[in-house]
C-alpha positions in Angstrom: 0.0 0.0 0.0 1.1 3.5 -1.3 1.2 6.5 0.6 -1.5 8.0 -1.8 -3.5 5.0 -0.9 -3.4 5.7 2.9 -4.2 9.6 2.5 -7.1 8.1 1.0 -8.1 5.5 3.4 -7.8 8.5 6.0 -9.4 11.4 4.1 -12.5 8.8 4.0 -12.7 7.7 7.6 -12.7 11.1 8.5 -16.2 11.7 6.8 -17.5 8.8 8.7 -20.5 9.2 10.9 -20.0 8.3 14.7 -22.4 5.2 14.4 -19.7 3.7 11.2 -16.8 4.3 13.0 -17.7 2.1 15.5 -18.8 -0.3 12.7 -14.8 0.2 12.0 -14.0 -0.3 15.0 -15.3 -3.3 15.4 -14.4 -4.9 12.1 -10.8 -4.2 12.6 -10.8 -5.7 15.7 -11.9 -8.7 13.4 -9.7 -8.1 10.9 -6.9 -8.4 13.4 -8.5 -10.9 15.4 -8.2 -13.2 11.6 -4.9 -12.4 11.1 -3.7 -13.8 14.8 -6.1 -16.9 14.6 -3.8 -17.9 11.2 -1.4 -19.2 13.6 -3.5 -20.0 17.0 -6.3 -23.1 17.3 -6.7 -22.2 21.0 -7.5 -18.5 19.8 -9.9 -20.0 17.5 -11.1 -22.3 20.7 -11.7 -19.3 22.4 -13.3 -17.4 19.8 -16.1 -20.7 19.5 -16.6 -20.7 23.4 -17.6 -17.0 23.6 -19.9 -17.3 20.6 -22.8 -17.2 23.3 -21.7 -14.4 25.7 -21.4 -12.1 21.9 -24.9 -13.5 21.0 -25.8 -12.3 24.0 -24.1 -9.0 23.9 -25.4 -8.3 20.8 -29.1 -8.9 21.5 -28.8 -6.6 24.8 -27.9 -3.7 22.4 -25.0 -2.6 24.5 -22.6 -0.5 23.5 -18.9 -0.9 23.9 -18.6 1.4 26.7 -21.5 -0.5 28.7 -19.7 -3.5 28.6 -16.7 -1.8 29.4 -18.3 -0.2 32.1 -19.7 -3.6 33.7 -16.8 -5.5 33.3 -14.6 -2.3 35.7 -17.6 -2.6 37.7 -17.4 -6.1 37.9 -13.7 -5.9 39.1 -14.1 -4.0 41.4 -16.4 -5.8 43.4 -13.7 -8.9 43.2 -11.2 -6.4 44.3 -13.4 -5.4 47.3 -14.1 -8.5 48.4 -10.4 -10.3 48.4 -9.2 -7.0 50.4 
């Protein structure tokens, strides 16, 4: 990939609504998670035995930073109770 081709891989994300970047967000998390699972069955293992808690996820409507959110809130609570 050229230069050019970057500037215009930029210029065109920038014009993206909020609601698609997260859509781009998302799919290069994919994109990355692909290229890593090449290499790794147990990434792949893992990927299969969270296919119901994204199901899940995904039915709920949450949004990244509500999941984020329960999970730190989630944590915390461990981190109360072992202290």
């Amino acid at each position: 990939m050229n230069v050019n081709e970057i500037d215009f891989i930029e210029q065109e994300i920038k014009q993206l609504s909020p609601q698609s970047l997260v859509e781009l967000r998302e799919f290069i998390a994919y994109l990355q998670y692909k290229e890593m699972r090449r290499g790794s069955p147990w990434v792949r293992e893992m990927y299969d035995a969270f296919a119901p808690v994204r199901e899940a996820v995904d039915q709920m409507g949450l949004t990244e930073a509500e999941i984020d959110a329960i999970i730190d809130d989630t944590i915390d609570e461990v981190r109360r109770e072992r202290t």
